[in-house]
Steps between C-alpha positions, in 0.01 A plus 500: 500500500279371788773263663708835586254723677659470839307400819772565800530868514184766565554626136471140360144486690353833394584355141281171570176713676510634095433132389097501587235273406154563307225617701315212655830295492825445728829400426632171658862443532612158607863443533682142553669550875854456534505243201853451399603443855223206512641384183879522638328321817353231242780448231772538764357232727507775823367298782490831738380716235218234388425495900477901528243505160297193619426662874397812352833695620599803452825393292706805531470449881548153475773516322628791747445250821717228330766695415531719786382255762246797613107383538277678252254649797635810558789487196600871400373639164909525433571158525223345289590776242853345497390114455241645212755672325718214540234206377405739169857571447632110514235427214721765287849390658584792671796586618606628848594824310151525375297445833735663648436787261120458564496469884762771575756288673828397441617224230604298794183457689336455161737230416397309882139551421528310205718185680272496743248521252643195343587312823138467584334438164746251327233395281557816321863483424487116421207645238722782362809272485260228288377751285822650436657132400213392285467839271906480462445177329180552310520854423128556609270455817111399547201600685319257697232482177800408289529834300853531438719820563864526309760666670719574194696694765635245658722384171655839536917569480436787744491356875280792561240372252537159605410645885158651340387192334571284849290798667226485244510150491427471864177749482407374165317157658291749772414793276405307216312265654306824673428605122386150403298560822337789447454432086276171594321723736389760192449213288247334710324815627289642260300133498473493865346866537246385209492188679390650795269754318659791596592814242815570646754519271923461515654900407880378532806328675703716693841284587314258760166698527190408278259815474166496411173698441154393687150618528493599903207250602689231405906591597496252822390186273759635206763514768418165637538343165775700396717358810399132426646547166828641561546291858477160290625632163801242504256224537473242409818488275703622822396387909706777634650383900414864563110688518483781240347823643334727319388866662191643340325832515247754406491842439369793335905562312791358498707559843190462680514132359809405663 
C-alpha cells in the first residue's frame, strides 16, 4: 500500500531511501503544490487567496499577515504554523476542539482563530453555506468537470450524520476536482513523454504526487514535460482563476526525490 508509507517522520524517510531506481535511471517525483487550497481559492471565489497564489506568495504566511495583521518579513515559524493548520483544517470543517487539539491551545483561542478566520475570508463561508444549501436539496454535489459526488449522508435521521455529509459536501467540490486533476494529468502523459521522445515512463500516483522512472541523460527534459502536463491538466475543459504548481525532482530513490 504505497499511499501509506509515511513521509513526515525520520522513520517514514528511511522507508522511501528503500524505494530506488534501476541503474542508469532516477526517480522523479512531482507533486501538485498546495492544490485543494487553489481549488477552494477557485470554486470559492477567494479574491485574497486568488491574490496570494497569483503573486507567487507564500500562502500560509499570507494567510498569517491577514489574519493577524503581522507582515510576513520576519513572521515567526509559530504563527504561520497556526494559519496552515487553520487553512488545511477549514477544507475538512474543523472544529475549534480539533485545532485546538492540533496546535496545543485552548478551545477558546481555537474557536477566535477560526472567526477571525472567517471575518477576513467571507468568500469561504458564503461557499460553505452554498454548498451546504444546494446538497440539502439535491442530495449530491459536483466538481468543477461536472462529475457528481452523492452525499447519501446528508438524508440521514441522525443530526450527527447529517453534520458529516454538510462537511463532506463542502470538501467534496476541492478534492474531487484535485482527482479529476491529477487523473487527466496520467491520462495525457504517457503520449506527451512519447511525444517528446523520451523513455521515461509513469510508476504510480501517490495522493497528489505522480512518480516516474527516467533514463538519467534525459530527467531535466522528462521533468520539464512532466510539469507542463500536470500544470495545465484542467485545460481546456476548466480555465482555473488560479496557476497550478507542480514541484518536480530527481533522484537516485525515493526521499531524495522530494
Amino acid at each position: 500500500n504505497l499511499q501509506n508509507i509515511p513521509i513526515r517522520t525520520e522513520t517514514g524517510r528511511q522507508i522511501r531511501q528503500a524505494f530506488i531506481s534501476s541503474p542508469g535511471h532516477v526517480l522523479i517525483s512531482a507533486d501538485y503544490s498546495q492544490i485543494e487550497l487553489r481549488l477552494l481559492a477557485h470554486i470559492g471565489d477567494i479574491p485574497e487567496l486568488k491574490r496570494a497564489f497569483k503573486s507567487g506568495l507564500d500562502i500560509h504566511a499570507a494567510t498569517a499577515s491577514e489574519m493577524f495583521g503581522v507582515p510576513v518579513e520576519g513572521m515567526s515559524s509559530e504563527t504561520r504554523r497556526r494559519a496552515k493548520a487553520i487553512n488545511f483544517g477549514i477544507i475538512y470543517g474543523i472544529s475549534a476542539f480539533g485545532l485546538a487539539a492540533q496546535l496545543g491551545i485552548d478551545q477558546g483561542e481555537a474557536g477566535a482563530y477560526i472567526k477571525t478566520y472567517f471575518e477576513r475570508f467571507p468568500g469561504i463561508r458564503d461557499y460553505m453555506d452554498r454548498t451546504k444549501a444546494l446538497v440539502k436539496e439535491q442530495g449530491f454535489v459536483t466538481t468543477v468537470f461536472g462529475r457528481r459526488i452523492h452525499i447519501p449522508a446528508i438524508r440521514s435521521k441522525s443530526g450527527a450524520e447529517r453534520q458529516f455529509g454538510e462537511r463532506a459536501a463542502i470538501n467534496a467540490p476541492i478534492q474531487g476536482a484535485a482527482a479529476d486533476i491529477i487523473r487527466r494529468a496520467m491520462i495525457r502523459m504517457p503520449g506527451a513523454l512519447l511525444e517528446a521522445g523520451l523513455q521515461t515512463r509513469m510508476l504510480l500516483q501517490v495522493h497528489d504526487e505522480l512518480v516516474f522512472e527516467a533514463p538519467e541523460a534525459e530527467a531535466e527534459r522528462a521533468v520539464a514535460v512532466i510539469r507542463r502536463v500536470m500544470e495545465t491538466a484542467a485545460e481546456p475543459a476548466v480555465a482555473l482563476s488560479v496557476p497550478l504548481d507542480v514541484e518536480a525532482k530527481a533522484a537516485g530513490n525515493w526521499d531524495d526525490a522530494h
